[in-house]
DRENBA-752417 format. One line per 8 residues: number of its first residue (from 1); for each residue x, y, z of N, C-alpha, C. Coordinates in steps of 0.001 Angstrom, whole numbers, plus 500000, padded with zeros to 6 digits. Layout:
// DRENBA-752417
NUM) X:Y:Z:X:Y:Z:X:Y:Z ~ ... .
This chain:
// DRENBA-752417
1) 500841:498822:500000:500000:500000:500000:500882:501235:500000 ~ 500715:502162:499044:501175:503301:499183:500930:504677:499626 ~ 501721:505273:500482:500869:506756:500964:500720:507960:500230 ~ 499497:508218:499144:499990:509024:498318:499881:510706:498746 ~ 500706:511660:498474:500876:512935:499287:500545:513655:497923 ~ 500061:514850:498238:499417:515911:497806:500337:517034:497659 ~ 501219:517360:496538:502267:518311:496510:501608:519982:496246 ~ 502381:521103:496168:502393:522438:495761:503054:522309:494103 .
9) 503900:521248:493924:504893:521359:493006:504518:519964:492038 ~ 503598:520834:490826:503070:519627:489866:504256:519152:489205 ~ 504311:517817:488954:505353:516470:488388:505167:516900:487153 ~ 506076:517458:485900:506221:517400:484792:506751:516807:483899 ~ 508074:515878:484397:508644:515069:483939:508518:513628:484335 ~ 509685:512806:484136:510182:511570:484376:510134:511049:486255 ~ 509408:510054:486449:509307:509629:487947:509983:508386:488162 ~ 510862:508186:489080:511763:506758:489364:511346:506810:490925 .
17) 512006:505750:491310:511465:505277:492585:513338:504721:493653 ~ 513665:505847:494152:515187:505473:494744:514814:505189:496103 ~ 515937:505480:496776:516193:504727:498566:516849:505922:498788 ~ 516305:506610:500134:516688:507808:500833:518040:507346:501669 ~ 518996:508191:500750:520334:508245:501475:520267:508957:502898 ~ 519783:510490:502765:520291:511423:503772:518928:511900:504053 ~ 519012:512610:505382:517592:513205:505364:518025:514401:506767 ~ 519219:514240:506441:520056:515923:507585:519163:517348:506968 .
25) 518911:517188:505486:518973:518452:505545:517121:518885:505997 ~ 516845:520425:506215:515713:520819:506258:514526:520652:504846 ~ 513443:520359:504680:512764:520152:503582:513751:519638:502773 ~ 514773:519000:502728:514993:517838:501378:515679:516701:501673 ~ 515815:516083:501318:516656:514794:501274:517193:514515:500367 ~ 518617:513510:500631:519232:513009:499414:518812:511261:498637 ~ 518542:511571:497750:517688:510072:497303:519239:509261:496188 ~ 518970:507934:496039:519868:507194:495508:519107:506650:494398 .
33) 519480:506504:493357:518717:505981:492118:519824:504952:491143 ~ 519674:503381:491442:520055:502810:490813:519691:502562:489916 ~ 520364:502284:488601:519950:501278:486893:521500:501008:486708 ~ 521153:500416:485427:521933:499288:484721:521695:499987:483614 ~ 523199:499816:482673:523954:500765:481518:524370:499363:480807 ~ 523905:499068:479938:524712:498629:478317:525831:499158:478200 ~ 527057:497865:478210:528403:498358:477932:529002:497490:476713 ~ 528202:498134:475132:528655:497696:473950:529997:496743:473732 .
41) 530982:497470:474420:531808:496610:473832:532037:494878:474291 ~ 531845:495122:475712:531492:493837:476705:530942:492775:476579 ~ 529461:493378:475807:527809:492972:475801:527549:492814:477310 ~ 527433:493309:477790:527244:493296:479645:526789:494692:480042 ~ 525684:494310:481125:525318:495888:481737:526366:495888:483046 ~ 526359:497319:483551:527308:498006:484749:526032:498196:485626 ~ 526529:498264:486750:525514:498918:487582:525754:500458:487419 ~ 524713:501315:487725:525418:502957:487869:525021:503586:488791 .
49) 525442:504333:489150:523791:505433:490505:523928:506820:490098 ~ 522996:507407:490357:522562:508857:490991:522218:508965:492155 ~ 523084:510157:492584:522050:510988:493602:521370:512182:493745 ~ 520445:512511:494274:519765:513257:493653:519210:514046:494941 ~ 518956:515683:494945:518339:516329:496024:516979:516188:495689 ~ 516114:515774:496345:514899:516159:496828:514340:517300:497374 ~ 512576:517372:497054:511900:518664:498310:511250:517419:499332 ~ 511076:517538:500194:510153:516468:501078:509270:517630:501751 .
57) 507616:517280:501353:506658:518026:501453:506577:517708:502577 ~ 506110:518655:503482:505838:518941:505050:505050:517907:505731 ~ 504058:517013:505145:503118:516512:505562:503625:514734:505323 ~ 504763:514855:505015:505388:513551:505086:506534:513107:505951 ~ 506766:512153:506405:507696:511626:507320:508753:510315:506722 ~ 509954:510613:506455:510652:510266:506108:512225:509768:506822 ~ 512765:508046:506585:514240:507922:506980:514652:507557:506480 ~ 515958:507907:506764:516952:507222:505902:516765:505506:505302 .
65) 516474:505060:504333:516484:504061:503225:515248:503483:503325 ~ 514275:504147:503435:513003:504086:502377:512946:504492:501444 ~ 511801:503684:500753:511867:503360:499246:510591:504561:498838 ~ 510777:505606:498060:510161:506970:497665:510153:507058:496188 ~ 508928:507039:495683:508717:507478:494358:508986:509353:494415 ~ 509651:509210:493162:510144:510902:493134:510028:511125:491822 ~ 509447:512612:491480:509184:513265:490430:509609:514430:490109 ~ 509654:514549:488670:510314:516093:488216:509386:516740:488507 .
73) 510027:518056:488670:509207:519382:488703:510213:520598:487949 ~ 509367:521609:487916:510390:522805:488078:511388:523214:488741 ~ 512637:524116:488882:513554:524173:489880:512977:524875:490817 ~ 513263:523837:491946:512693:524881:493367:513790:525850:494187 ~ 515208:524985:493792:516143:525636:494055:517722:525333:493189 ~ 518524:526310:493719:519877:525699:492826:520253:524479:492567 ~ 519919:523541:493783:520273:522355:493007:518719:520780:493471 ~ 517885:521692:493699:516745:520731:493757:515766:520712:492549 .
81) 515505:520354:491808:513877:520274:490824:513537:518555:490927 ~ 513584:517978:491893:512608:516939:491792:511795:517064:493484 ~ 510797:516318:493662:509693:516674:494516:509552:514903:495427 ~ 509419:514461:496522:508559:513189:496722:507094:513111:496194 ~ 506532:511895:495775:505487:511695:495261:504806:511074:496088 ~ 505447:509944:496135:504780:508850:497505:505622:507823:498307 ~ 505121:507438:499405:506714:506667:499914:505849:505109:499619 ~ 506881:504872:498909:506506:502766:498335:506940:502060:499800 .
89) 505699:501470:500030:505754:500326:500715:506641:499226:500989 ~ 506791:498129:501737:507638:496669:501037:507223:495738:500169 ~ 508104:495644:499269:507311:494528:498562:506624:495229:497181 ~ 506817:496654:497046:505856:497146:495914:506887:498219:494795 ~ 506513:498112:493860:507230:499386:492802:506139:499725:492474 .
């Protein structure tokens, strides 16, 4: 079951679903976003990551390595434009 939250900041882009690295800072967190890269010459994928700043909307409660669907938005700040969407459950994408 997922908790879905009600943002200020409509999703315009691309939504992935990472694991909350950090959550020191005030309204954001740092999220981790794994995939797998095609490495032509190999024929083999790599693992890769991102990390990525978050906004974490007020009305949500968040720790370190839960699993959070996250969405683009506009830039909210110098180095934030993605938003939480909803925090994924166990067991669910």
């Amino acid at each position: 079951m997922t908790e879905s939250i009600e943002t200020e900041y409509p999703v315009r882009g691309g939504t992935f679903v990472g694991t909350v690295e950090s959550t020191k800072m005030q309204k954001s967190a740092t999220v981790r976003w794994e995939y797998s890269e095609k490495v032509p010459k190999y024929e083999r994928y790599e693992r890769r990551n991102t990390k990525i700043t978050v906004h974490v909307p007020e009305d949500v409660e968040i720790e370190e390595g839960d699993e959070v669907k996250v969405g683009e938005t506009k830039p909210i700040s110098k180095t934030k434009s993605h938003v939480i969407i909803e925090k994924v459950e166990d067991g669910e994408e």
